[in-house]
MARDREN-571532 format. One record per residue (C-alpha): residue number from 1; residue in one letter; x negated, z negated, y. Coordinates in nm, 4 decimals, always signed. Layout:
BEGIN
NUM	A	X	Z	Y .
...
This chain:
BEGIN
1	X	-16.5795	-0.1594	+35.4327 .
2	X	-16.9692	-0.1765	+35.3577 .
3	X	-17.0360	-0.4181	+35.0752 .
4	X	-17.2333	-0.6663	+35.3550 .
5	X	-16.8951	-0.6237	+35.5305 .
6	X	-16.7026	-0.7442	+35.2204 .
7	X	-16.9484	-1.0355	+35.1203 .
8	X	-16.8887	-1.1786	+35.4695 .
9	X	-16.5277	-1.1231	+35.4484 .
10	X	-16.4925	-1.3459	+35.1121 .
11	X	-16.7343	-1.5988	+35.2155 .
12	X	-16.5071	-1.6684	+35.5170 .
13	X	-16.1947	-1.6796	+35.2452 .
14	X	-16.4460	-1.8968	+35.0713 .
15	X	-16.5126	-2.1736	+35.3717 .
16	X	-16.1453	-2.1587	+35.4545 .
17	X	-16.0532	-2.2366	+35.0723 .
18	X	-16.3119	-2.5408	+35.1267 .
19	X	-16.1265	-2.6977	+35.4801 .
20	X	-15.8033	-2.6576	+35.3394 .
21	X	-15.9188	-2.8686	+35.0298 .
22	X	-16.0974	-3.1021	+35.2446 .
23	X	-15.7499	-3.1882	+35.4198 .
24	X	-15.6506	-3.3237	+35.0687 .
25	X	-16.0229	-3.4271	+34.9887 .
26	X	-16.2258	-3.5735	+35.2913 .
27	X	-16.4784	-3.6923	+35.0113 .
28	X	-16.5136	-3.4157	+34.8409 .
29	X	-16.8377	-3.3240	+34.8939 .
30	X	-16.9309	-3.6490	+34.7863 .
31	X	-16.8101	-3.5923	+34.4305 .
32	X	-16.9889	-3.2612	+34.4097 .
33	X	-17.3164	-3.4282	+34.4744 .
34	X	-17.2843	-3.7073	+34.1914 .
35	X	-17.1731	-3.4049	+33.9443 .
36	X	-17.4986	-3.2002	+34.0701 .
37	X	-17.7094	-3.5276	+34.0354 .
38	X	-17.5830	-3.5818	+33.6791 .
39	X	-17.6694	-3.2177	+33.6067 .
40	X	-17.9747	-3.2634	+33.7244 .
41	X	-18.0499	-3.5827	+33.5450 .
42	X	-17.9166	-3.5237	+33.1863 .
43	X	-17.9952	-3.1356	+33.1839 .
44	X	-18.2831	-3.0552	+33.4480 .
45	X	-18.2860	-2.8301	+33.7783 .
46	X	-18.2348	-2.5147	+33.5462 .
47	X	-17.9171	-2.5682	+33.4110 .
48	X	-17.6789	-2.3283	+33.2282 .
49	X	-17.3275	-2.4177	+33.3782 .
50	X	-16.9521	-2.3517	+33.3247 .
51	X	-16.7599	-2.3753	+33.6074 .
52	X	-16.4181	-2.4483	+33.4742 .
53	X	-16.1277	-2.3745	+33.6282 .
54	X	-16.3353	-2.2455	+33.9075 .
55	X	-16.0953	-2.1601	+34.2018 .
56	X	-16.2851	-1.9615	+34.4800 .
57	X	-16.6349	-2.0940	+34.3043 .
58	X	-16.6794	-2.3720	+34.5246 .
59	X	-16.8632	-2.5972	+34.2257 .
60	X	-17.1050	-2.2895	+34.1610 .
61	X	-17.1734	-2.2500	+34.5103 .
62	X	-17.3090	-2.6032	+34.5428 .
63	X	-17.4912	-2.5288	+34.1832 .
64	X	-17.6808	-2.2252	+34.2913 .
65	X	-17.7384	-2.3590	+34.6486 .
66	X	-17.9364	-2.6644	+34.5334 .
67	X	-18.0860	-2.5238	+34.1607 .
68	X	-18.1975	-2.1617	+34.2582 .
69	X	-18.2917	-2.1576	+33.8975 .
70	X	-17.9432	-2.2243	+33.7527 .
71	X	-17.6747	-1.9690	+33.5995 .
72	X	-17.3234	-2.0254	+33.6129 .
73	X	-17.0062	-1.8947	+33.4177 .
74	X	-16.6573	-1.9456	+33.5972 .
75	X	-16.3583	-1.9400	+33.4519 .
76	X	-16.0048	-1.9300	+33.6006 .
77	X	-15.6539	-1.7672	+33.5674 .
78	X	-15.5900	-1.7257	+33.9476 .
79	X	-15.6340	-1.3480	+34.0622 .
80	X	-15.6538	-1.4238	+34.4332 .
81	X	-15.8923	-1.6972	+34.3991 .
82	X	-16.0810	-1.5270	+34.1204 .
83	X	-16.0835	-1.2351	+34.3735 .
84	X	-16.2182	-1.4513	+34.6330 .
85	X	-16.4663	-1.5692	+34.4179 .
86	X	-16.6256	-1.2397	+34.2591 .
87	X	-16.6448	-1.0928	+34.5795 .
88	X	-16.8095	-1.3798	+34.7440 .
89	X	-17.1160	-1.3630	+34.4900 .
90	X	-17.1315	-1.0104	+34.4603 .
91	X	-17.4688	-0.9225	+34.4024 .
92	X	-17.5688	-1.2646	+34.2910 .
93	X	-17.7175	-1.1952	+33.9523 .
94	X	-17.7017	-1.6092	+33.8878 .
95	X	-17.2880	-1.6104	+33.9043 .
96	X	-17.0338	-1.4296	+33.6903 .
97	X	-16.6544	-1.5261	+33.6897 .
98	X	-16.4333	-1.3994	+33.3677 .
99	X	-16.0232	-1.4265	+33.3681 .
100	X	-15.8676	-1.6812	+33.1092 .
101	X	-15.5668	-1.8731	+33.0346 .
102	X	-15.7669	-2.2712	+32.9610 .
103	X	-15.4256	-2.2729	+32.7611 .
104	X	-15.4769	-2.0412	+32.5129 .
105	X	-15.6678	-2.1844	+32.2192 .
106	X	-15.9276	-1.8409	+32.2699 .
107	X	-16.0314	-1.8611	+32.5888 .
108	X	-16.3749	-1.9887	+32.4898 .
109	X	-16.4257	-1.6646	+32.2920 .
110	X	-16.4470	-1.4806	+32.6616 .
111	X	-16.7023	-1.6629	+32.7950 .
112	X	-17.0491	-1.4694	+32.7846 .
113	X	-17.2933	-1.7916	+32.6330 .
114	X	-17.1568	-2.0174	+32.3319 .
115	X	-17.2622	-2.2996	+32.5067 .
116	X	-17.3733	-2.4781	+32.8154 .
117	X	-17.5496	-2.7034	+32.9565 .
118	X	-17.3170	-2.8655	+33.1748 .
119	X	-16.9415	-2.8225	+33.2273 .
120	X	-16.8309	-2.9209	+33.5694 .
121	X	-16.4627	-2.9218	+33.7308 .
122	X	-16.3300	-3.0512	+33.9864 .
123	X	-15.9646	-3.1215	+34.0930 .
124	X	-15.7986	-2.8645	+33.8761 .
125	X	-15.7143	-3.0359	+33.5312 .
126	X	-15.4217	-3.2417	+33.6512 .
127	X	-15.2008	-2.9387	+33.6349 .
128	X	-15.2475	-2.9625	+33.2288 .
129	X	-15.0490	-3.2074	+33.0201 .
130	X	-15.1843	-3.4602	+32.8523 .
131	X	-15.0914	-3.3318	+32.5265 .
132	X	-15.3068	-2.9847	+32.6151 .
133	X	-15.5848	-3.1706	+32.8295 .
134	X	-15.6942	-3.3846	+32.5021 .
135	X	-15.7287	-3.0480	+32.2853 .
136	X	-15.8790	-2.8704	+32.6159 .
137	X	-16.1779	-3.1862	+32.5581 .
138	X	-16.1956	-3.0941	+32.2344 .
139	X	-16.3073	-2.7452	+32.3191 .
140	X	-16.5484	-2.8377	+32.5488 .
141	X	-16.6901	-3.0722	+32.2857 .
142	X	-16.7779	-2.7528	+32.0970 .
143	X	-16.8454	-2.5432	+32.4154 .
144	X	-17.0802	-2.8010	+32.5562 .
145	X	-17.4550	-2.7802	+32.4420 .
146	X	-17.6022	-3.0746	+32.2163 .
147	X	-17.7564	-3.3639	+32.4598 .
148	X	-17.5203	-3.1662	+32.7772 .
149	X	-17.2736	-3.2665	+32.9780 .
150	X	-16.9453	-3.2733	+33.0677 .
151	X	-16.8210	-3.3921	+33.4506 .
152	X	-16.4170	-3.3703	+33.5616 .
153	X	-16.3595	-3.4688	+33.9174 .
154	X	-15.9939	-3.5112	+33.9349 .
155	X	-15.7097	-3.6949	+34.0872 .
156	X	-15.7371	-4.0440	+33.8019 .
157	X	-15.4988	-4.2618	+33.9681 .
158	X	-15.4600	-4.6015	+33.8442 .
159	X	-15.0979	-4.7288	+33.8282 .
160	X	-15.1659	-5.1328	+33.8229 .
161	X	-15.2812	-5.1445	+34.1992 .
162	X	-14.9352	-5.0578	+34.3662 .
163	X	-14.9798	-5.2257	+34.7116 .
164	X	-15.3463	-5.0781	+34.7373 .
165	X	-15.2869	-4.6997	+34.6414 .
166	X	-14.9543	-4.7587	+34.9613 .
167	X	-15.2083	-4.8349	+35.2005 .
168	X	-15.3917	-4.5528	+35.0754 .
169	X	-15.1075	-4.3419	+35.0723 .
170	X	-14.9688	-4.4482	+35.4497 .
171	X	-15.3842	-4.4013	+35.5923 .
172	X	-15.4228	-4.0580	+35.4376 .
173	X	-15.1248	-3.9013	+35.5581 .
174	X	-15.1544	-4.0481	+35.9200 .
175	X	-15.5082	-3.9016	+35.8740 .
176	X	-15.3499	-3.5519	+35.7383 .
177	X	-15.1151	-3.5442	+36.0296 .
178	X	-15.3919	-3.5439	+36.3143 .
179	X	-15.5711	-3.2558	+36.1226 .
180	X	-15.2952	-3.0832	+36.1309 .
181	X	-15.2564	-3.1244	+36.5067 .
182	X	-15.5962	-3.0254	+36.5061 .
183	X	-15.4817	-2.7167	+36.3118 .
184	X	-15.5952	-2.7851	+35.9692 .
185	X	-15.4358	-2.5910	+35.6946 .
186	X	-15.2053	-2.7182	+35.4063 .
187	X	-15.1854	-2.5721	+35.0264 .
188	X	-14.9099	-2.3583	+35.1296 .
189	X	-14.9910	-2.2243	+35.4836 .
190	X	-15.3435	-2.1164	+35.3634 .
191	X	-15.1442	-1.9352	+35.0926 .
192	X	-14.9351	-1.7512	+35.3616 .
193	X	-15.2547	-1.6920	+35.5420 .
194	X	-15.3619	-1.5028	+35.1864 .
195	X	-15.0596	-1.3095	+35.1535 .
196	X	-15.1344	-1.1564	+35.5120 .
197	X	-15.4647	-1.0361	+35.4578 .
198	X	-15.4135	-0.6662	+35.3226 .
199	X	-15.7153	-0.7485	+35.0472 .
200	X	-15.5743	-1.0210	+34.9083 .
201	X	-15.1817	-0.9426	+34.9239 .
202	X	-15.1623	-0.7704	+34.5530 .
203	X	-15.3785	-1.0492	+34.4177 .
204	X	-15.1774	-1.3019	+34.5532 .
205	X	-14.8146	-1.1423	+34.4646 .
206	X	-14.9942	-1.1461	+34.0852 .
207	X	-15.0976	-1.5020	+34.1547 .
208	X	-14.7297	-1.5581	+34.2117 .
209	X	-14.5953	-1.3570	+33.9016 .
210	X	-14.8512	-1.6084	+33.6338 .
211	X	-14.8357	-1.9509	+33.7808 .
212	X	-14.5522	-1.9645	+34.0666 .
213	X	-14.5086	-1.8914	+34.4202 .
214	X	-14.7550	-2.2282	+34.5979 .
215	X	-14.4798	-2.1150	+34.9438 .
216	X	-14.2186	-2.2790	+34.7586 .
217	X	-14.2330	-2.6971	+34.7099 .
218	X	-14.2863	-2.8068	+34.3985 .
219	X	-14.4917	-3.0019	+34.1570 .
220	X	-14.8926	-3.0362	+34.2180 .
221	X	-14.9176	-3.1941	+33.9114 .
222	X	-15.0026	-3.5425	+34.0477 .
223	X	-14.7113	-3.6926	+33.8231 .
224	X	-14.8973	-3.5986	+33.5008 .
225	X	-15.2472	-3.7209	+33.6224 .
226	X	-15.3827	-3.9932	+33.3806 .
227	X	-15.6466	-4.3237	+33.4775 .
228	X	-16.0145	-4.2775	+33.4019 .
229	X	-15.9825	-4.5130	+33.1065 .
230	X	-15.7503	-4.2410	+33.0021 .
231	X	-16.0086	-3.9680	+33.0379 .
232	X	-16.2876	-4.1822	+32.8733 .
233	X	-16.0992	-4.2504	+32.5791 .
234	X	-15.9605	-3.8645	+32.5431 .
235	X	-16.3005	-3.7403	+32.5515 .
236	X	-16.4705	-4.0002	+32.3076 .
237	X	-16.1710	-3.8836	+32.0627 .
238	X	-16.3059	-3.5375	+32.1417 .
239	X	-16.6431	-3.5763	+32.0286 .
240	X	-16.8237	-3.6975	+32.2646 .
241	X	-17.1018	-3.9859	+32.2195 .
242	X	-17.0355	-4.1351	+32.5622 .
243	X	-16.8144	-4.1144	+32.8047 .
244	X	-16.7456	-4.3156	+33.1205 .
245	X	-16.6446	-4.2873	+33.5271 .
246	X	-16.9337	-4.1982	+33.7802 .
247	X	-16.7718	-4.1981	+34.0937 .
248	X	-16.4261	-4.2896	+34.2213 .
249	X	-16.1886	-4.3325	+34.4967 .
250	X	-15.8737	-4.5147	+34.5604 .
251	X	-15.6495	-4.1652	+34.3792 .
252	X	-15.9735	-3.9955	+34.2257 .
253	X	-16.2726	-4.0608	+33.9897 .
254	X	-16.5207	-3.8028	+33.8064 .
255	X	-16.5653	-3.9076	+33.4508 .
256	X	-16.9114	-3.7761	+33.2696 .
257	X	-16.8952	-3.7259	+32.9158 .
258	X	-17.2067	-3.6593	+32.6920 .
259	X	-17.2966	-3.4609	+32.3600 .
């Protein structure tokens, strides 16, 4: 396979990681412009980003697409989506992805710049606990550049509008269940889809082996999600001089913290 071959070949891995996260996330190309504004507003069009908990590198695709002078780091445990990733932007001098564990109190020591500009993620922290998300912020306070910025873009839902987030609830699955018609993918048949593709297979089985089998039902982490107020508070006990929500939905918000 010729290395234009292969670029074409994760880029389509890379669009089909994007639908399948649009069938949980209609808007979320919405919250990736109000993180990419607030880049460019606090930090300039120039920016030196971390892309944490990167995924297939959907955040620095947006970042490089838009700033053609920006530089991004990401940062994820996931060997099939970090595989995605790295061979989606091979060649692209501007990206670089590095394997770590945001769990172990190192991890910043394997990044390649002390600090950033900007620290964007989007719908991946939920998975931590709130104990380990608050000393997670207080990393980033130290990874995060004087004056820079911090954006999460997460599931924030907020437990004291009960008959609201059901009609939310009962709208977005009816909506789910005509993509699927449609043939939209799910979380775990684009994982099967992964497992078939004989470049991907011994990624995925080691994707399996570190953080569980995504065939088999289980918990997404949605239980442990915290409010924005939540967030805002966390990350002012981090460090950070201000803090507050930019953007939100009924089960989401993106709260931007700064140095």
């Amino acid at each position: 396979m010729t290395e234009t071959v292969a670029v074409s070949h994760w880029r389509a891995w890379q669009e089909s990681w994007d639908r399948q996260q649009e069938w949980y996330l209609p808007d979320r190309e919405e919250r990736f412009r109000v993180m990419l504004d607030a880049v460019e507003a606090v930090v300039g069009p120039e920016p030196r980003v971390l892309d944490l908990a990167c995924g297939t590198g959907s955040v620095t695709d947006r970042l490089l697409r838009r700033f053609p002078g920006a530089e991004s780091t990401g940062v994820d445990l996931d060997p099939a989506l970090l595989t995605i990733a790295r061979g989606s932007f091979a060649g692209e001098s501007r990206a670089r992805f590095v394997t770590a564990d945001l769990r172990d109190p190192d991890w910043p020591e394997k990044l390649p710049h002390a600090t950033y500009d900007a620290v964007l993620t989007s719908t991946a922290l939920h998975w931590l606990t709130a104990d380990r998300l608050r000393v997670l912020y207080r990393q980033l306070h130290g990874v995060v550049r004087d004056g820079g910025l911090f954006v999460n873009a997460d599931h924030m839902p907020d437990g004291s509008t009960p008959r609201l987030n059901e009609a939310e609830r009962v709208f977005r699955h009816a909506r789910q269940q005509r993509a699927r018609a449609e043939g939209a993918l799910d979380w775990a048949d684009w994982w099967r889809s992964v497992t078939e593709d004989p470049l991907l297979a011994d990624a995925a089985a080691e994707r399996f082996a570190i953080l569980g089998n995504p065939l088999l039902p289980g918990d997404h982490g949605e239980d442990q999600a915290q409010p924005p107020a939540w967030h805002v508070t966390a990350l002012r006990e981090a460090g950070f001089a201000e803090a507050r929500p930019v953007w939100c939905s009924v089960t989401d918000a993106a709260v931007l913290a700064l140095k």
